[in-house]
N, C-alpha and C positions, 0 to 999 in steps of 0.2 A: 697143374703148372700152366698148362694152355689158355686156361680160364683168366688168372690172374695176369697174364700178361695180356691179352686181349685189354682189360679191366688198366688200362697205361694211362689215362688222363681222368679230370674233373673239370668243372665247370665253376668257374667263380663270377660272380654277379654284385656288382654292385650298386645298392638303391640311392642313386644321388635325388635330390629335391626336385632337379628337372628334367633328369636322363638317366636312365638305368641300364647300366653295362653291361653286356654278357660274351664271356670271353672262354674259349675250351683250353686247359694248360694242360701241359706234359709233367711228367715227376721231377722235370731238371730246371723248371721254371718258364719254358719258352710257352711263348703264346699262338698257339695255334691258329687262331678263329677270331674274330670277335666282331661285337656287332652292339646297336640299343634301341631301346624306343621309348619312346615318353613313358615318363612315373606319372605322371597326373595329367589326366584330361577329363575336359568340364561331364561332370558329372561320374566318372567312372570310378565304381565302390573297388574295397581291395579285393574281392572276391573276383571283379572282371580284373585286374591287375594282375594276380596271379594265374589267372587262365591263359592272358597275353603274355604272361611270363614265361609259362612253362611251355606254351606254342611254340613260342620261339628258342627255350634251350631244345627243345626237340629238333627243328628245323634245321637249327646250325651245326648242332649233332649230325643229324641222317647228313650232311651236305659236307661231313668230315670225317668219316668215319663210320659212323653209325652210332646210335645208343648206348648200341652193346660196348663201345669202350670207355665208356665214360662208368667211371666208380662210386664217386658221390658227386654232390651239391653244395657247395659253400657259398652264404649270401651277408654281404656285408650293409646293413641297414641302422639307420638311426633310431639308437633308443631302444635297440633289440639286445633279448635276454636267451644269449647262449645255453642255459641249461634246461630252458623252459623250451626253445625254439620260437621264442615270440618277440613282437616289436609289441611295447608297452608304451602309450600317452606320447609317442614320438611327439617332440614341440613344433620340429619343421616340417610332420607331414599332415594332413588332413585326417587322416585314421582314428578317430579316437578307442582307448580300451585296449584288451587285450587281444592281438592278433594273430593268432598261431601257424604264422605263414611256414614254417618248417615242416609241419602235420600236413597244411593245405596243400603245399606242393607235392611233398612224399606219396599223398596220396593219387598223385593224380600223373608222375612223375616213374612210379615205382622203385625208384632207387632214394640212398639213405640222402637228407638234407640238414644241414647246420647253418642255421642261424644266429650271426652276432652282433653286436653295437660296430659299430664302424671304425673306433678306434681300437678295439681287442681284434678288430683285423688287419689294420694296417699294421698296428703291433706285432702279429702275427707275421707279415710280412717283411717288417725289417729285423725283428729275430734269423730269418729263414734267410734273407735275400739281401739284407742291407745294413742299417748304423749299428744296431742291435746285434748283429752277428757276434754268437761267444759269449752273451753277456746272459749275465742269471738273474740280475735285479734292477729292472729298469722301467721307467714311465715314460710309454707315449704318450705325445699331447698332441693331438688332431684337431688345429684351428681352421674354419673357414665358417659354415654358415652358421656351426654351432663348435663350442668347445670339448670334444670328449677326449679321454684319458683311458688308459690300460694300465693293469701295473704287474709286471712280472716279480716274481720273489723264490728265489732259489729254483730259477727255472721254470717256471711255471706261471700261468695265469692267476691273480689273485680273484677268484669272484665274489664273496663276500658269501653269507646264507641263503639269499634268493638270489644270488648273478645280480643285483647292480652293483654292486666295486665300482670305484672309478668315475663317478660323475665330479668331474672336477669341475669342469664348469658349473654346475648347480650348485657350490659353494658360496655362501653367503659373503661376499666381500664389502660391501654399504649397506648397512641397515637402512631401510626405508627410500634405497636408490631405485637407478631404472627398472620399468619393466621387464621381464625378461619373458621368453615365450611358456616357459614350465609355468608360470603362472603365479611366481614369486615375483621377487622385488630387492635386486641390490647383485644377481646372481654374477660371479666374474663371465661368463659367459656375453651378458650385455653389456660388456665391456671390451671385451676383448675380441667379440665376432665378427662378420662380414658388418650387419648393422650396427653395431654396436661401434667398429670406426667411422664409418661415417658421421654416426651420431656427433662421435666426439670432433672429428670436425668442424660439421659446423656451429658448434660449441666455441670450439676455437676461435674460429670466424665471426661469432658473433661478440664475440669478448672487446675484440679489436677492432680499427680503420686500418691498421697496416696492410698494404699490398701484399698480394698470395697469388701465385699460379693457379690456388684451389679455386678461387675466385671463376678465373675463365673457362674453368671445367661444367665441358656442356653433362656429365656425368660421373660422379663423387664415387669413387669405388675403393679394396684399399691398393688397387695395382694401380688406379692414375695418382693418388695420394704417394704410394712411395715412388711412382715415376716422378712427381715433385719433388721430393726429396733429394732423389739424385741431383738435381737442379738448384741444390742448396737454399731452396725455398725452407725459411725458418717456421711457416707455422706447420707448414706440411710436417717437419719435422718433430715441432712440437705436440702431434695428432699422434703420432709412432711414441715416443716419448711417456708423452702419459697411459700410453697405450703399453708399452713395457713396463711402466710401472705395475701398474692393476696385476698383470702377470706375474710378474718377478713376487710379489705378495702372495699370491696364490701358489705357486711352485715351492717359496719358502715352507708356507705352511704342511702343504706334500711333503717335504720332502724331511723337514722336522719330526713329522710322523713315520715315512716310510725308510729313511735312510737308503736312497737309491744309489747307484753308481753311478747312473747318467739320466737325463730327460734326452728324448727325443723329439724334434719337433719336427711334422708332416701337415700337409693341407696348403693351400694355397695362402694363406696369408702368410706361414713363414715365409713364403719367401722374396717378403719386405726385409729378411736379410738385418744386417747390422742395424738397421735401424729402429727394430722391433728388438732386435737381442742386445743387442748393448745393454739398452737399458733396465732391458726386464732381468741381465746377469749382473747388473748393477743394485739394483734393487731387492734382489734373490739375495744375494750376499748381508745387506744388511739387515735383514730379518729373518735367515734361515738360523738355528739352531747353534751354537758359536762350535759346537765339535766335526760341523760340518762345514762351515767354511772353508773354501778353497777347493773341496776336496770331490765337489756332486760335478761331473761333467755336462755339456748342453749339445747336444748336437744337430746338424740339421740331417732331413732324411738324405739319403744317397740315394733312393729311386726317383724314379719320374714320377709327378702327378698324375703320368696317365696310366701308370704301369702300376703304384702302389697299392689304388684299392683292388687292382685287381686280382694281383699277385698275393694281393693279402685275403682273401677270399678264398682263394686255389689254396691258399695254406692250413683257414678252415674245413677245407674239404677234405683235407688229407687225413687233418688231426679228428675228424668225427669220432670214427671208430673207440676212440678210448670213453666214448660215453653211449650204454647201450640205450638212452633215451631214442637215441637218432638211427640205430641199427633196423 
């Protein structure tokens, strides 16, 4: 009994494109510690990335605690395969192949690690902590640099035969459209992501001579675009607009297939707020399945962007144990 309460917290880590977070949680969800350091610098393979990595869940550990209370490892990274413990052809990171950073750290770490795609972790964490609470069939949809998806189904994570489930963004939406970084072409993802509005932008912009507040932006992002917005700026809103369209298309199709109860939406670009979801719940409606109209809820996440991958991470860490790849 001594042991196991000793054993009161985890470590949840999350691998963003330019900052990787590491944070020590409690079993009730408080955040004890947290801390980051750069994901990528010039030259540095994942093998020194995981050595930096695990330095420092060491360091923030022994500086809180100690080791000895921390229980597992949960790491929420792009394009990572929870049952393999690996990040696979990630689009937004430099890694290419199979990376079995779950093993690398475990080993070198000594306690158990789980590694997942980034939206089967936020997913995780608004199941445990947030919109999801209660709910047995649901898809997160994690917009920002890239579009990933989770899908819950009678409680549970659906993973597919190998763990990828859920690549909604890698859904073909325009044959013979944009590039998208997987390496296709038309994917909703380059449509609907961080570059992917911009794009549309200036798209927009180039279409017309109408005046646009986007015009005077010394940089196109999608928070100065929906700062626009707010400002009743029409193309800016037209950028949101067609940008909910491509979505609402895409969630249809989901949702025709999976009969969810709700979507979830987390990441920084939801929260362009109304102006992203109007349209994409507008356009969801008229191409989703006609037995499901009215009836799929949208919701935005209830955590903070600073608190969700983290939290959702700490969630993966908790739930290792039920898969003894990771023991």
């Amino acid at each position: 009994m001594e042991f196991e309460l000793l054993k009161s917290r985890v470590v949840g880590v999350d691998v963003g494109t330019v900052l990787t977070t590491i944070g020590i949680v409690d079993i009730r969800g408080n955040i004890i510690a947290k801390t980051t350091i750069p994901t990528l610098e010039e030259g540095r393979t994942v093998a020194a990335f995981s050595n930096k990595l695990c330095e420092t869940i060491i360091e923030l550990a022994e500086n809180n605690g100690g080791l000895e209370t921390i229980r597992s490892v949960g790491v929420s990274a792009p394009s990572a395969n929870y049952i393999t413990g690996s990040i696979v052809n990630a689009a937004n990171l430099p890694w290419p192949g199979d990376i079995p950073l779950a093993a690398m750290m475990r080993d070198q770490l000594g306690i158990a690690v789980g590694v997942a795609n980034d939206a089967h972790a936020a997913a995780m964490g608004e199941k445990v902590y947030g919109s999801a609470h209660g709910m047995k069939n649901f898809v997160l949809v994690n917009i920002g640099a890239g579009v990933g998806s989770c899908i819950f189904t009678n409680g549970h994570v659906h993973f597919g035969s190998e763990g990828f489930a859920g690549e909604l963004g890698h859904t073909c939406l325009v044959p013979g459209g944009r590039q998208c970084g997987c390496g296709r072409q038309g994917c909703l993802e380059a449509y609907v992501n961080t570059k992917g509005i911009v794009m549309t932008a200036r798209e927009v912009m180039e279409e017309t001579d109408k005046p646009s507040l986007m015009r005077q932006l010394d940089h196109l992002s999608p928070r100065t675009i929906k700062e626009c917005c707010d400002q009743g700026d029409e193309l800016a809103i037209e950028v949101y607009r067609r940008t909910g369209r491509y979505l609402g298309q895409g969630l249809a199709v989901c949702a025709s297939v999976l009969n969810p109860e709700a979507f979830v939406f987390a990441g920084g670009i939801s929260q362009a707020g109304k102006w992203l979801i109007g349209p994409a719940r507008d356009t969801f409606e008229e191409f989703v399945f006609p037995n499901s109209r009215g009836k799929v809820k949208i919701y935005l996440s209830l955590l903070s962007n600073d608190e969700r991958d983290m939290l959702g991470a700490s969630a993966v860490a908790w739930d290792i144990e039920e898969y003894s790849l990771f023991k």
